[in-house]
C-alpha positions as CSV (number, residue, x, y, z in Angstrom):
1,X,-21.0,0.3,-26.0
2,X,-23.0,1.2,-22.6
3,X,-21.3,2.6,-19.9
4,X,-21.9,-0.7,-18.0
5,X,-19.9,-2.7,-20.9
6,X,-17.2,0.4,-21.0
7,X,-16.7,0.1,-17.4
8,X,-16.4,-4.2,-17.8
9,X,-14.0,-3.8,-20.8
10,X,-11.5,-1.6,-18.5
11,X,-12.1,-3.3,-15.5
12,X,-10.8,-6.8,-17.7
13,X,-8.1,-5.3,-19.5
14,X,-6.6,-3.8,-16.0
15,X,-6.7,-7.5,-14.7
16,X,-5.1,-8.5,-18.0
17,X,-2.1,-6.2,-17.0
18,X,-1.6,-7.2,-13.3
19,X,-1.8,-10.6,-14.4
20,X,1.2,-10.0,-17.1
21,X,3.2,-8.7,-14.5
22,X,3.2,-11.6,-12.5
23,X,0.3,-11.6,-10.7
24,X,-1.2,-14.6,-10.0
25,X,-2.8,-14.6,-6.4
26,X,-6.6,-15.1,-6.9
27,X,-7.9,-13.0,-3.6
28,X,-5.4,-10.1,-5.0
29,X,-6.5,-9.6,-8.3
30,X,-10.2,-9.7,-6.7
31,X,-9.5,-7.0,-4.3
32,X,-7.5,-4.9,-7.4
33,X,-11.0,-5.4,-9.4
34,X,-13.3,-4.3,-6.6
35,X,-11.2,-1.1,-5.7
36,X,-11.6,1.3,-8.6
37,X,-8.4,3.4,-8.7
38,X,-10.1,6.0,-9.9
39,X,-11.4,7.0,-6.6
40,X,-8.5,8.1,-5.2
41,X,-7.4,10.4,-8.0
42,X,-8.1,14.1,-9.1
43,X,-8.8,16.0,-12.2
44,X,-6.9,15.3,-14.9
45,X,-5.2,12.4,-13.5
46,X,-8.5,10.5,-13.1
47,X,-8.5,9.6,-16.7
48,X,-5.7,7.8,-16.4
49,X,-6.4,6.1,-13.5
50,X,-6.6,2.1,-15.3
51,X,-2.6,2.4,-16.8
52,X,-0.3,0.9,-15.2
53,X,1.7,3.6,-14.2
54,X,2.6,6.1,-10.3
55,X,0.6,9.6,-11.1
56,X,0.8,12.4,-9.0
57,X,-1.5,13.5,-5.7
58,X,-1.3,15.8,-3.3
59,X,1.7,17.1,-1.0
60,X,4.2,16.1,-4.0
61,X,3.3,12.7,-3.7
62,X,2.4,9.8,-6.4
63,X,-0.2,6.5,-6.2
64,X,2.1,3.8,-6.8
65,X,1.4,1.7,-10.1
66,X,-1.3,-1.0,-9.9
67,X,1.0,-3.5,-10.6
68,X,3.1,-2.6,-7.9
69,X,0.4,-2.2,-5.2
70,X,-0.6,-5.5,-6.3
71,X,3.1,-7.2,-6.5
72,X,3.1,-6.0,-2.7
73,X,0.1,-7.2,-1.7
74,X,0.9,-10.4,-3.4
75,X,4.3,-10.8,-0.8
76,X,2.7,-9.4,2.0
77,X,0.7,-12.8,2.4
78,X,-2.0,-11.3,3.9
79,X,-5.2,-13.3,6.0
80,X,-8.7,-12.6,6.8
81,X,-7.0,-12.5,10.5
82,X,-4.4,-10.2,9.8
83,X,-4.3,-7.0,11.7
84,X,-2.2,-4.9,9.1
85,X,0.0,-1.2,9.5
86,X,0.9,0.2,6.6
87,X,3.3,3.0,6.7
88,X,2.9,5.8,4.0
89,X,-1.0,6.6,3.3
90,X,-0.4,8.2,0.2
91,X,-4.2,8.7,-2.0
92,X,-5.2,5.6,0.1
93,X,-5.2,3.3,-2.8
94,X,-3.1,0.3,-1.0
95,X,-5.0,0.6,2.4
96,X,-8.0,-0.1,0.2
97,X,-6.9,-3.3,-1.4
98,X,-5.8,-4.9,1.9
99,X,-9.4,-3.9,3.3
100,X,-10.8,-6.6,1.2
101,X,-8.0,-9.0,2.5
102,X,-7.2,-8.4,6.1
103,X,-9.2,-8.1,8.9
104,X,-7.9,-4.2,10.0
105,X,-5.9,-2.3,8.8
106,X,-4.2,1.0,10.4
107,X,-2.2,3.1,7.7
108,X,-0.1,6.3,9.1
109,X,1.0,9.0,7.0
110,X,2.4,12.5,7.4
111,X,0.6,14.4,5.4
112,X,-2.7,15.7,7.0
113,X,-3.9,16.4,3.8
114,X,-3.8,12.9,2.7
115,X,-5.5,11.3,5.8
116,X,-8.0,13.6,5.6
117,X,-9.1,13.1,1.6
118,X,-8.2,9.1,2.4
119,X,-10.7,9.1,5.1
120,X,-12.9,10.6,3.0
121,X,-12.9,8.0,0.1
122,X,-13.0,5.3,2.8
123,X,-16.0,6.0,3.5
124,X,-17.3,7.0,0.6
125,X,-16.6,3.0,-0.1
126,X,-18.1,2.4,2.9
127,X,-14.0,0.6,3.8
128,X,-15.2,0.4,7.6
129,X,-12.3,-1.5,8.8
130,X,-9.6,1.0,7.8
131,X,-8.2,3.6,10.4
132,X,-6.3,6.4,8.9
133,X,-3.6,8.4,11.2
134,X,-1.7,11.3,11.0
135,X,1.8,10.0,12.6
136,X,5.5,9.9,12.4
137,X,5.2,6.6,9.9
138,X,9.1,5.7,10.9
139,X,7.9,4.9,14.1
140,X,4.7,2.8,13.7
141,X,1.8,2.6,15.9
142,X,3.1,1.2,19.0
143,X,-0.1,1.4,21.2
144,X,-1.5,-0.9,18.3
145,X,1.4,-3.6,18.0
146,X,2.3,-6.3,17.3
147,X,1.1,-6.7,13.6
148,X,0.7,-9.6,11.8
149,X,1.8,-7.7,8.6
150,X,3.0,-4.5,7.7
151,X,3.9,-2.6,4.5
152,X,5.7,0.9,3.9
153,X,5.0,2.5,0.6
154,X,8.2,4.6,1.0
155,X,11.8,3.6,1.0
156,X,13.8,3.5,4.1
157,X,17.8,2.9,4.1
158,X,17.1,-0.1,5.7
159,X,14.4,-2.1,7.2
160,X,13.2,0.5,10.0
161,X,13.8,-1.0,14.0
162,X,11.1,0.4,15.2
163,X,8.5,-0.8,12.3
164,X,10.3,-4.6,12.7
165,X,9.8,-4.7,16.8
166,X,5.7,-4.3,16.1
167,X,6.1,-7.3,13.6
168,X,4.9,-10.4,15.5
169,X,6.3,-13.5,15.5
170,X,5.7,-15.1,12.1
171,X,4.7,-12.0,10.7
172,X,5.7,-10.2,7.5
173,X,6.8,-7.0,6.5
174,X,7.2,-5.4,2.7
175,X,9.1,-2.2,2.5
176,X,11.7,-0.7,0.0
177,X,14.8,-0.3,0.6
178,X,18.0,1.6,-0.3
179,X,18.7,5.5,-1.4
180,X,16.4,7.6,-2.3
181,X,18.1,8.6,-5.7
182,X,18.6,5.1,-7.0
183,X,16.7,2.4,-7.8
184,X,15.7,0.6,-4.6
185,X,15.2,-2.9,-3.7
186,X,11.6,-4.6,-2.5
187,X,12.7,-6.8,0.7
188,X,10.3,-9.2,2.2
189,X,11.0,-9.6,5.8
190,X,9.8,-12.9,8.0
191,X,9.7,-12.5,11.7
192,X,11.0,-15.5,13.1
193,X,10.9,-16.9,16.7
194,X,15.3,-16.8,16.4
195,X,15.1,-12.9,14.0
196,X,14.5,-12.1,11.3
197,X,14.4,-13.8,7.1
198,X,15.1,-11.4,4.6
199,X,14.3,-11.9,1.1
200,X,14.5,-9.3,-1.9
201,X,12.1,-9.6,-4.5
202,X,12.3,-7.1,-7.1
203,X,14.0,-3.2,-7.7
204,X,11.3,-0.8,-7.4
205,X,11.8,3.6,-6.5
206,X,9.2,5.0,-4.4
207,X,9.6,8.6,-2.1
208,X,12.0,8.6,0.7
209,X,10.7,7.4,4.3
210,X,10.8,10.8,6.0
211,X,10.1,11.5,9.5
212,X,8.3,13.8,11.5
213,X,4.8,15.3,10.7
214,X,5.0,17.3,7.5
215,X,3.5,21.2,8.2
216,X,0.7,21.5,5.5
């Protein structure tokens, strides 16, 4: 088989899995396709950068499982208008995917480490509508609010204040929540013009929503 057919063979059998999880939104599963995951993982991880499974990265932190980043994506609604925050940069993986669905996206993270190899793929991609931050995640970007979506790839105990006051009106927001030694719960959060709809979708575990700026 040529590399070209290798790489098409992958590329549908990683579709094939997101789709058997319950993925079903067409613009989703074309942004998962056009983002290879590979990019964003090193050495001996790279190989297995098509399962469906969290591997590690830098700072003691993991890229969530495709079918998770894709579950997310899938609740966050998201619209060629959308100006998009998402909390917790991680490899840079989910910022990616919503770069072929949203109109900007801003993605904070505490590791300077991470923004700076994230940036790096970006625009290696050539993702020119992605701005990467090192910031106190917890807190959001308030000189950039309101959002009309925003996602955090790390669990908080609860849905964070400051993250739901730079949530527009009719927005959404995605975020774990619960402990960070238990399985946690994926709530989906509508902004309404009264407060705020909360709906839980699935248990997930992700890294605890820390704050502050991590010294590395």
């Amino acid at each position: 088989m040529t590399d070209a057919g290798a790489r098409a063979e992958r590329t549908m059998r990683f579709i094939y899995t997101l789709r058997s999880k319950g993925v079903t939104d067409a613009a989703v599963l074309r942004a998962m396709e056009r983002i290879d995951r590979g990019a964003f993982l090193r050495g001996i991880f790279a190989e297995r950068a098509y399962e469906d499974m969290p591997l590690p990265i830098a700072c003691g932190q993991t890229i969530s499982q495709p079918s998770v980043v894709a579950l997310m994506t899938e609740a966050l609604e998201v619209t060629p208008r959308d100006k998009v925050l998402e909390v917790g940069t991680g490899s840079g993986y989910q910022a990616a995917i919503l770069s072929q669905l949203a109109r900007r996206v801003y993605t904070v993270e505490r590791h300077r480490r991470l923004v700076l190899e994230a940036r790096a793929v970006f625009e290696k991609l050539n993702l020119v509508n992605i701005t990467a931050l090192s910031a106190d995640g917890s807190f959001g970007l308030p000189e950039q609010a309101p959002f009309d979506r925003i996602i955090v790839t790390a669990a908080a105990e609860d849905a964070p204040g400051p993250l739901l006051a730079q949530l527009r009106v009719g927005g959404i927001m995605v975020v774990p929540v619960g402990q960070s030694d238990t399985v946690q719960s994926l709530i989906k959060v509508r902004r309404t013009e009264s407060g705020f709809d909360y709906e839980e979708l699935r248990s997930v575990r992700f890294v605890p929503l820390l704050e502050g700026i991590a010294q590395d």
